[in-house]
C-alpha positions as CSV (number, residue, x, y, z in Angstrom):
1,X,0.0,0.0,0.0
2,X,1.4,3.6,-1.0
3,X,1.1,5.7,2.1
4,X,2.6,8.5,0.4
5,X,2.1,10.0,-3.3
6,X,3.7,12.9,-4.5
7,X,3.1,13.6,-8.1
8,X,4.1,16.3,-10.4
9,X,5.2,18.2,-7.7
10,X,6.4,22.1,-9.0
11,X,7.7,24.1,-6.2
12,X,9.4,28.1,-6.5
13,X,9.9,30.4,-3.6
14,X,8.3,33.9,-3.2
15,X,10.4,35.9,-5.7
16,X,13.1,33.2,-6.4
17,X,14.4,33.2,-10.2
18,X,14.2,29.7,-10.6
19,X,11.6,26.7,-9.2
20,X,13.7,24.4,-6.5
21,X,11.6,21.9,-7.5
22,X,10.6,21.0,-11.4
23,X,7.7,17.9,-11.3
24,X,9.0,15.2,-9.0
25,X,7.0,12.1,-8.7
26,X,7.6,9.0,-6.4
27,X,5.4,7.3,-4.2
28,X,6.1,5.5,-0.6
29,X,5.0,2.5,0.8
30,X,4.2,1.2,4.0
31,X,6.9,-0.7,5.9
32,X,9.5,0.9,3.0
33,X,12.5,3.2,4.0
34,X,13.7,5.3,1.2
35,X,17.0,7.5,1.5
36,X,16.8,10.6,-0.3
37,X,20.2,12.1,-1.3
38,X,21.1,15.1,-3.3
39,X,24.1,17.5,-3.4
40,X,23.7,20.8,-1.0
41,X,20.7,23.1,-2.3
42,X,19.0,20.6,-4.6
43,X,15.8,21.0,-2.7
44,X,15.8,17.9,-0.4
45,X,14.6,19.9,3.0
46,X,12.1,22.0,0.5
47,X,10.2,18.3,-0.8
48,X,10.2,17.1,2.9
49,X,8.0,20.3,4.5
50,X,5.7,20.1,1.8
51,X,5.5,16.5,2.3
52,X,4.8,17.3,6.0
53,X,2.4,20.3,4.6
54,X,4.9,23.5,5.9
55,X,4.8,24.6,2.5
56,X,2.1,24.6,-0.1
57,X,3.2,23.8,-3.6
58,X,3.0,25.7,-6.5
59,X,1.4,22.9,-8.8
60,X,1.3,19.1,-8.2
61,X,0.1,17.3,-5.2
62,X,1.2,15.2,-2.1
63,X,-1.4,12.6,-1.0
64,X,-0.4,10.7,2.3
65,X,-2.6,8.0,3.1
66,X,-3.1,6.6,6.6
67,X,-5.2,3.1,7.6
68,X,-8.6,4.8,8.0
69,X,-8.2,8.2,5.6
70,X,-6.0,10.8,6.0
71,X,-2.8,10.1,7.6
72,X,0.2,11.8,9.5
73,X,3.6,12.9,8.7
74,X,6.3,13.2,11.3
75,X,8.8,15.1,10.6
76,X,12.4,15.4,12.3
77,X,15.3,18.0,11.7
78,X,19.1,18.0,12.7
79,X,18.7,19.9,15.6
80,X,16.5,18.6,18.3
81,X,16.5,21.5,20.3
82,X,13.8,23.4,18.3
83,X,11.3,20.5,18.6
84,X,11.7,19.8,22.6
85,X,8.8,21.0,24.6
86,X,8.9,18.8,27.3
87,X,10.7,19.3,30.9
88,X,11.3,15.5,30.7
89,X,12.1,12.8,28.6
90,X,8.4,10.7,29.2
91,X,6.7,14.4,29.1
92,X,8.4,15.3,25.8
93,X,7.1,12.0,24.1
94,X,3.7,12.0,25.3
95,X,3.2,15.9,24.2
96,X,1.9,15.0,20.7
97,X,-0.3,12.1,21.7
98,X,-2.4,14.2,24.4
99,X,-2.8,16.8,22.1
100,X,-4.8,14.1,19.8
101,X,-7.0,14.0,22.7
102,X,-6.6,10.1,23.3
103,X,-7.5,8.4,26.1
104,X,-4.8,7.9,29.1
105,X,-4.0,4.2,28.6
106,X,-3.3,4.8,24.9
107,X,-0.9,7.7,25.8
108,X,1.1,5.3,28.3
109,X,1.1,2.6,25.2
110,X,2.3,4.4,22.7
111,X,5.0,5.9,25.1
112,X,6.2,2.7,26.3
113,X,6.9,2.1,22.8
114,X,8.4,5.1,21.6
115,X,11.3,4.5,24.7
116,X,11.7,1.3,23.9
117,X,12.2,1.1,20.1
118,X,14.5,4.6,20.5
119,X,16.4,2.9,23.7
120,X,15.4,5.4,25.9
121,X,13.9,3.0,28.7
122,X,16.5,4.0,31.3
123,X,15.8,7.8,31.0
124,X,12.2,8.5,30.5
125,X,12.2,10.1,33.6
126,X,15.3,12.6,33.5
127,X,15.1,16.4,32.3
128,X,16.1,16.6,29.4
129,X,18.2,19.5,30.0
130,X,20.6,17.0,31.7
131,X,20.6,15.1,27.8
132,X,23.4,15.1,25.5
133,X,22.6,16.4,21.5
134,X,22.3,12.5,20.8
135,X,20.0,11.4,23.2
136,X,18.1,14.3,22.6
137,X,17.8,13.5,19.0
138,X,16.5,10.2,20.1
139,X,14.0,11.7,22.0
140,X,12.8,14.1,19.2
141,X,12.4,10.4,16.8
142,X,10.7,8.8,19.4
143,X,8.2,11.9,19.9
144,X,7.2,11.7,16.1
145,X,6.9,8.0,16.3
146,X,4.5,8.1,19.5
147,X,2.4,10.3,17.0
148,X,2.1,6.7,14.8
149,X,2.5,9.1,11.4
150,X,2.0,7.1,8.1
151,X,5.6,8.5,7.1
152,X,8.1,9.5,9.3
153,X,10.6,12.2,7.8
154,X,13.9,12.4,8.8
155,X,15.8,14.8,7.5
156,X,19.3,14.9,8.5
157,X,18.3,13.7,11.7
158,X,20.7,10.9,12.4
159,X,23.7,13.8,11.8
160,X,24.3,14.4,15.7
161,X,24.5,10.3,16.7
162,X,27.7,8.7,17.0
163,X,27.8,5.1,15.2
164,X,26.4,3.4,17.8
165,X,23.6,5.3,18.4
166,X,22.9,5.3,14.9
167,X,22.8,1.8,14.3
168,X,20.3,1.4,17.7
169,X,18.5,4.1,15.8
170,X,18.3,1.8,12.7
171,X,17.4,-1.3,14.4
172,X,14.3,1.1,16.2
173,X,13.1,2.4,12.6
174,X,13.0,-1.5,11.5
175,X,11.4,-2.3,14.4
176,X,8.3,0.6,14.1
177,X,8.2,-0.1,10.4
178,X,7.6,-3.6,11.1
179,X,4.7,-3.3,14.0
180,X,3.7,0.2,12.4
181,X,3.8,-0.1,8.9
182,X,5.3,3.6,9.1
183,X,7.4,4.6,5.6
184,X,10.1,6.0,6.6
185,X,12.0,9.1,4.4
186,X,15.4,9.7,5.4
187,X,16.8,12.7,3.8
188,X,20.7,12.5,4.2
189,X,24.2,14.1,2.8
190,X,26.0,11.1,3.5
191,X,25.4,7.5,0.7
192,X,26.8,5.7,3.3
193,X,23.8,5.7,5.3
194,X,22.0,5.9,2.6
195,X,23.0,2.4,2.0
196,X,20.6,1.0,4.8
197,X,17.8,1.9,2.8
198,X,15.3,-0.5,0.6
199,X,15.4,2.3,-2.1
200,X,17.5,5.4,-2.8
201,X,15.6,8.6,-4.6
202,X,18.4,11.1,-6.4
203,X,17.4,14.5,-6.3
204,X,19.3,16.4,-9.2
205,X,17.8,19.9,-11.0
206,X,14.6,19.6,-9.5
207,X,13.4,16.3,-10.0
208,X,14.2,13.0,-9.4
209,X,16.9,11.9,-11.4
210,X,17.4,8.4,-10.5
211,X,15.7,5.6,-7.9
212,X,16.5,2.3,-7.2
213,X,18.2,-0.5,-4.6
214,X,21.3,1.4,-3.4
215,X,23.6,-1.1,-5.3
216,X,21.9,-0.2,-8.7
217,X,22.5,4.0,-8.0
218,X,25.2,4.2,-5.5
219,X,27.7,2.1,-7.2
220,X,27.6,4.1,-10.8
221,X,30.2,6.7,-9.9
222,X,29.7,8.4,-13.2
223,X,26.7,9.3,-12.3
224,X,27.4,10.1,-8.7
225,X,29.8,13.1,-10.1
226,X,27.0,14.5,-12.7
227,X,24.5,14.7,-9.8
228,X,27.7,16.2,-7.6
229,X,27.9,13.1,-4.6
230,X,30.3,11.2,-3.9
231,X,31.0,7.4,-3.9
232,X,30.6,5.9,-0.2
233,X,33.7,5.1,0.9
234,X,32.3,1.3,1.4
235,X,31.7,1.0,-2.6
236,X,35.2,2.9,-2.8
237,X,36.5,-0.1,-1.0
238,X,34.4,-2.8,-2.7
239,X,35.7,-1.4,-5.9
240,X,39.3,-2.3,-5.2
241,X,38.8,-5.3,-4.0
242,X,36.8,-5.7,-7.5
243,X,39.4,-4.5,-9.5
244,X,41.8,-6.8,-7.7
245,X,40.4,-9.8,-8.8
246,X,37.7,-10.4,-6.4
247,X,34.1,-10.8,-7.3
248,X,32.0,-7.4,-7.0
249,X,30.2,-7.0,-3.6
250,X,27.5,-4.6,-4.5
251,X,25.3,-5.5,-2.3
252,X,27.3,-4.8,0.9
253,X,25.8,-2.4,3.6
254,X,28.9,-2.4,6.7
255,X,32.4,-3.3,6.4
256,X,31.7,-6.6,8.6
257,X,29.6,-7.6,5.4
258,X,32.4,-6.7,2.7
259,X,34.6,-9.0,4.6
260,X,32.6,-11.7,4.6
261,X,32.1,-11.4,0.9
262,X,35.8,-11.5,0.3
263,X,36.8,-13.8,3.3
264,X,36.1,-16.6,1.0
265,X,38.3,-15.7,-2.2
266,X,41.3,-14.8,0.3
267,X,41.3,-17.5,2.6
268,X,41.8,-19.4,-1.2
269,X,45.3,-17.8,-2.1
Protein backbone atom coordinates (compact mmCIF):
# COMPACT_ATOMS: atom_id res chain seq x y z
CA UNK A 1 0.00 0.00 0.00
CA UNK A 2 1.37 3.61 -0.99
CA UNK A 3 1.06 5.67 2.07
CA UNK A 4 2.60 8.46 0.39
CA UNK A 5 2.12 10.00 -3.30
CA UNK A 6 3.70 12.87 -4.50
CA UNK A 7 3.06 13.55 -8.12
CA UNK A 8 4.06 16.32 -10.39
CA UNK A 9 5.17 18.23 -7.70
CA UNK A 10 6.36 22.12 -8.96
CA UNK A 11 7.74 24.12 -6.18
CA UNK A 12 9.40 28.15 -6.51
CA UNK A 13 9.89 30.40 -3.60
CA UNK A 14 8.34 33.87 -3.20
CA UNK A 15 10.38 35.95 -5.69
CA UNK A 16 13.09 33.25 -6.40
CA UNK A 17 14.42 33.23 -10.19
CA UNK A 18 14.19 29.69 -10.60
CA UNK A 19 11.64 26.72 -9.23
CA UNK A 20 13.70 24.39 -6.52
CA UNK A 21 11.57 21.85 -7.50
CA UNK A 22 10.56 21.04 -11.36
CA UNK A 23 7.66 17.85 -11.26
CA UNK A 24 8.96 15.23 -8.99
CA UNK A 25 7.01 12.12 -8.68
CA UNK A 26 7.58 8.96 -6.44
CA UNK A 27 5.39 7.32 -4.23
CA UNK A 28 6.14 5.49 -0.64
CA UNK A 29 4.98 2.49 0.78
CA UNK A 30 4.22 1.22 3.95
CA UNK A 31 6.92 -0.73 5.94
CA UNK A 32 9.47 0.90 3.02
CA UNK A 33 12.47 3.22 3.98
CA UNK A 34 13.65 5.27 1.23
CA UNK A 35 16.98 7.49 1.52
CA UNK A 36 16.76 10.62 -0.34
CA UNK A 37 20.18 12.10 -1.30
CA UNK A 38 21.10 15.13 -3.35
CA UNK A 39 24.11 17.55 -3.43
CA UNK A 40 23.71 20.82 -0.97
CA UNK A 41 20.70 23.14 -2.28
CA UNK A 42 19.04 20.61 -4.62
CA UNK A 43 15.84 21.05 -2.74
CA UNK A 44 15.80 17.89 -0.44
CA UNK A 45 14.65 19.92 3.02
CA UNK A 46 12.14 21.99 0.49
CA UNK A 47 10.20 18.30 -0.84
CA UNK A 48 10.17 17.10 2.93
CA UNK A 49 8.00 20.33 4.48
CA UNK A 50 5.71 20.07 1.82
CA UNK A 51 5.46 16.55 2.34
CA UNK A 52 4.76 17.31 6.05
CA UNK A 53 2.37 20.28 4.56
CA UNK A 54 4.87 23.47 5.85
CA UNK A 55 4.80 24.57 2.49
CA UNK A 56 2.07 24.59 -0.09
CA UNK A 57 3.24 23.81 -3.60
CA UNK A 58 2.98 25.72 -6.54
CA UNK A 59 1.39 22.89 -8.83
CA UNK A 60 1.35 19.12 -8.24
CA UNK A 61 0.07 17.34 -5.20
CA UNK A 62 1.22 15.21 -2.11
CA UNK A 63 -1.37 12.58 -1.03
CA UNK A 64 -0.41 10.74 2.30
CA UNK A 65 -2.62 8.04 3.14
CA UNK A 66 -3.14 6.60 6.64
CA UNK A 67 -5.19 3.15 7.58
CA UNK A 68 -8.58 4.78 7.99
CA UNK A 69 -8.19 8.19 5.58
CA UNK A 70 -6.02 10.82 5.95
CA UNK A 71 -2.78 10.15 7.57
CA UNK A 72 0.15 11.82 9.53
CA UNK A 73 3.60 12.93 8.68
CA UNK A 74 6.33 13.16 11.34
CA UNK A 75 8.82 15.05 10.59
CA UNK A 76 12.42 15.44 12.33
CA UNK A 77 15.29 17.98 11.75
CA UNK A 78 19.12 17.97 12.73
CA UNK A 79 18.75 19.85 15.60
CA UNK A 80 16.54 18.59 18.32
CA UNK A 81 16.54 21.50 20.28
CA UNK A 82 13.81 23.42 18.35
CA UNK A 83 11.33 20.52 18.57
CA UNK A 84 11.72 19.81 22.56
CA UNK A 85 8.84 20.99 24.61
CA UNK A 86 8.85 18.78 27.25
CA UNK A 87 10.66 19.30 30.91
CA UNK A 88 11.32 15.55 30.68
CA UNK A 89 12.06 12.78 28.60
CA UNK A 90 8.44 10.72 29.22
CA UNK A 91 6.73 14.41 29.14
CA UNK A 92 8.40 15.26 25.80
CA UNK A 93 7.11 11.95 24.12
CA UNK A 94 3.69 12.01 25.29
CA UNK A 95 3.17 15.92 24.17
CA UNK A 96 1.92 14.97 20.74
CA UNK A 97 -0.34 12.08 21.70
CA UNK A 98 -2.36 14.21 24.41
CA UNK A 99 -2.77 16.76 22.12
CA UNK A 100 -4.83 14.09 19.81
CA UNK A 101 -7.00 13.99 22.68
CA UNK A 102 -6.61 10.11 23.25
CA UNK A 103 -7.51 8.45 26.08
CA UNK A 104 -4.85 7.86 29.15
CA UNK A 105 -3.95 4.15 28.55
CA UNK A 106 -3.27 4.79 24.94
CA UNK A 107 -0.88 7.69 25.76
CA UNK A 108 1.05 5.28 28.25
CA UNK A 109 1.10 2.62 25.23
CA UNK A 110 2.25 4.35 22.70
CA UNK A 111 5.01 5.92 25.13
CA UNK A 112 6.20 2.74 26.33
CA UNK A 113 6.92 2.08 22.82
CA UNK A 114 8.45 5.07 21.62
CA UNK A 115 11.27 4.50 24.68
CA UNK A 116 11.68 1.32 23.91
CA UNK A 117 12.18 1.08 20.08
CA UNK A 118 14.55 4.56 20.53
CA UNK A 119 16.45 2.89 23.69
CA UNK A 120 15.43 5.39 25.94
CA UNK A 121 13.95 3.05 28.73
CA UNK A 122 16.51 4.04 31.31
CA UNK A 123 15.78 7.76 31.00
CA UNK A 124 12.19 8.46 30.48
CA UNK A 125 12.16 10.11 33.64
CA UNK A 126 15.33 12.58 33.50
CA UNK A 127 15.14 16.36 32.34
CA UNK A 128 16.06 16.62 29.41
CA UNK A 129 18.21 19.47 29.99
CA UNK A 130 20.56 16.99 31.72
CA UNK A 131 20.63 15.12 27.79
CA UNK A 132 23.43 15.07 25.46
CA UNK A 133 22.63 16.43 21.52
CA UNK A 134 22.30 12.50 20.79
CA UNK A 135 19.99 11.42 23.22
CA UNK A 136 18.05 14.28 22.57
CA UNK A 137 17.76 13.50 18.98
CA UNK A 138 16.55 10.19 20.11
CA UNK A 139 13.97 11.73 22.04
CA UNK A 140 12.80 14.07 19.18
CA UNK A 141 12.44 10.45 16.84
CA UNK A 142 10.71 8.80 19.40
CA UNK A 143 8.24 11.91 19.89
CA UNK A 144 7.18 11.72 16.14
CA UNK A 145 6.89 8.00 16.31
CA UNK A 146 4.46 8.09 19.47
CA UNK A 147 2.41 10.31 16.95
CA UNK A 148 2.09 6.70 14.80
CA UNK A 149 2.54 9.09 11.40
CA UNK A 150 1.98 7.11 8.08
CA UNK A 151 5.55 8.54 7.09
CA UNK A 152 8.14 9.48 9.33
CA UNK A 153 10.61 12.16 7.81
CA UNK A 154 13.88 12.42 8.84
CA UNK A 155 15.76 14.78 7.49
CA UNK A 156 19.34 14.94 8.48
CA UNK A 157 18.25 13.71 11.71
CA UNK A 158 20.66 10.86 12.43
CA UNK A 159 23.71 13.83 11.81
CA UNK A 160 24.28 14.44 15.74
CA UNK A 161 24.51 10.33 16.70
CA UNK A 162 27.70 8.68 17.01
CA UNK A 163 27.76 5.10 15.25
CA UNK A 164 26.41 3.43 17.84
CA UNK A 165 23.57 5.26 18.40
CA UNK A 166 22.89 5.29 14.86
CA UNK A 167 22.79 1.76 14.33
CA UNK A 168 20.33 1.43 17.68
CA UNK A 169 18.54 4.06 15.84
CA UNK A 170 18.32 1.77 12.74
CA UNK A 171 17.40 -1.27 14.36
CA UNK A 172 14.30 1.13 16.20
CA UNK A 173 13.15 2.38 12.55
CA UNK A 174 12.97 -1.46 11.45
CA UNK A 175 11.38 -2.35 14.36
CA UNK A 176 8.32 0.65 14.06
CA UNK A 177 8.23 -0.09 10.39
CA UNK A 178 7.58 -3.62 11.14
CA UNK A 179 4.66 -3.32 13.95
CA UNK A 180 3.66 0.22 12.41
CA UNK A 181 3.77 -0.13 8.94
CA UNK A 182 5.26 3.64 9.08
CA UNK A 183 7.37 4.61 5.60
CA UNK A 184 10.09 5.99 6.62
CA UNK A 185 12.00 9.09 4.42
CA UNK A 186 15.40 9.68 5.38
CA UNK A 187 16.76 12.71 3.79
CA UNK A 188 20.68 12.49 4.16
CA UNK A 189 24.19 14.07 2.75
CA UNK A 190 25.95 11.09 3.53
CA UNK A 191 25.36 7.47 0.74
CA UNK A 192 26.81 5.67 3.31
CA UNK A 193 23.81 5.71 5.33
CA UNK A 194 21.95 5.89 2.56
CA UNK A 195 23.05 2.40 1.96
CA UNK A 196 20.56 0.97 4.82
CA UNK A 197 17.78 1.94 2.84
CA UNK A 198 15.28 -0.45 0.60
CA UNK A 199 15.36 2.27 -2.13
CA UNK A 200 17.54 5.43 -2.76
CA UNK A 201 15.56 8.63 -4.62
CA UNK A 202 18.41 11.07 -6.39
CA UNK A 203 17.41 14.54 -6.28
CA UNK A 204 19.26 16.44 -9.21
CA UNK A 205 17.81 19.94 -10.96
CA UNK A 206 14.61 19.61 -9.53
CA UNK A 207 13.43 16.31 -9.99
CA UNK A 208 14.17 13.03 -9.38
CA UNK A 209 16.89 11.91 -11.37
CA UNK A 210 17.44 8.43 -10.50
CA UNK A 211 15.72 5.56 -7.92
CA UNK A 212 16.52 2.26 -7.23
CA UNK A 213 18.21 -0.47 -4.61
CA UNK A 214 21.28 1.38 -3.41
CA UNK A 215 23.63 -1.11 -5.28
CA UNK A 216 21.89 -0.23 -8.68
CA UNK A 217 22.55 3.96 -8.03
CA UNK A 218 25.18 4.19 -5.51
CA UNK A 219 27.75 2.07 -7.22
CA UNK A 220 27.64 4.06 -10.75
CA UNK A 221 30.17 6.75 -9.92
CA UNK A 222 29.72 8.39 -13.19
CA UNK A 223 26.70 9.28 -12.31
CA UNK A 224 27.41 10.09 -8.69
CA UNK A 225 29.78 13.11 -10.10
CA UNK A 226 27.02 14.51 -12.69
CA UNK A 227 24.47 14.74 -9.75
CA UNK A 228 27.66 16.22 -7.58
CA UNK A 229 27.91 13.12 -4.64
CA UNK A 230 30.27 11.23 -3.89
CA UNK A 231 31.03 7.36 -3.90
CA UNK A 232 30.59 5.87 -0.20
CA UNK A 233 33.68 5.09 0.90
CA UNK A 234 32.31 1.26 1.43
CA UNK A 235 31.74 1.01 -2.56
CA UNK A 236 35.24 2.89 -2.77
CA UNK A 237 36.49 -0.09 -1.00
CA UNK A 238 34.44 -2.78 -2.69
CA UNK A 239 35.70 -1.40 -5.95
CA UNK A 240 39.31 -2.26 -5.23
CA UNK A 241 38.80 -5.26 -4.03
CA UNK A 242 36.81 -5.67 -7.52
CA UNK A 243 39.39 -4.52 -9.54
CA UNK A 244 41.80 -6.81 -7.74
CA UNK A 245 40.41 -9.79 -8.84
CA UNK A 246 37.68 -10.36 -6.43
CA UNK A 247 34.06 -10.83 -7.33
CA UNK A 248 31.97 -7.40 -7.05
CA UNK A 249 30.17 -7.05 -3.63
CA UNK A 250 27.53 -4.61 -4.51
CA UNK A 251 25.34 -5.49 -2.26
CA UNK A 252 27.31 -4.81 0.91
CA UNK A 253 25.84 -2.41 3.64
CA UNK A 254 28.94 -2.41 6.73
CA UNK A 255 32.41 -3.33 6.36
CA UNK A 256 31.75 -6.55 8.58
CA UNK A 257 29.64 -7.63 5.43
CA UNK A 258 32.40 -6.69 2.70
CA UNK A 259 34.59 -9.04 4.65
CA UNK A 260 32.60 -11.67 4.64
CA UNK A 261 32.06 -11.42 0.87
CA UNK A 262 35.78 -11.46 0.31
CA UNK A 263 36.79 -13.84 3.27
CA UNK A 264 36.11 -16.65 0.95
CA UNK A 265 38.34 -15.75 -2.17
CA UNK A 266 41.35 -14.78 0.28
CA UNK A 267 41.25 -17.54 2.57
CA UNK A 268 41.78 -19.38 -1.17
CA UNK A 269 45.34 -17.78 -2.11
Amino acid sequence: MDVVEVTDLHFTYPKADAPVLRGVSFSLRAGEEVALVGHGGAGKSTLARLIAGLLTPTHGRVEVRGRGGPGRVGLVFQNPENQLVGLTVEEDIAFGPGNLGLPTEEIVRRVDHAVAVCGLAEMRERPLSTLSGGEKQRVAIAGALAMHPACLILDEATAMLDRPAQDELNVALQRSKDELGIAVLRITHSLGEALYADRVLVLAGGVIAAAGRPWEVLWDADALGRWRLAVPPLYRAARVFAEAGFPESRQVRTPKELAAAIWPWISKK
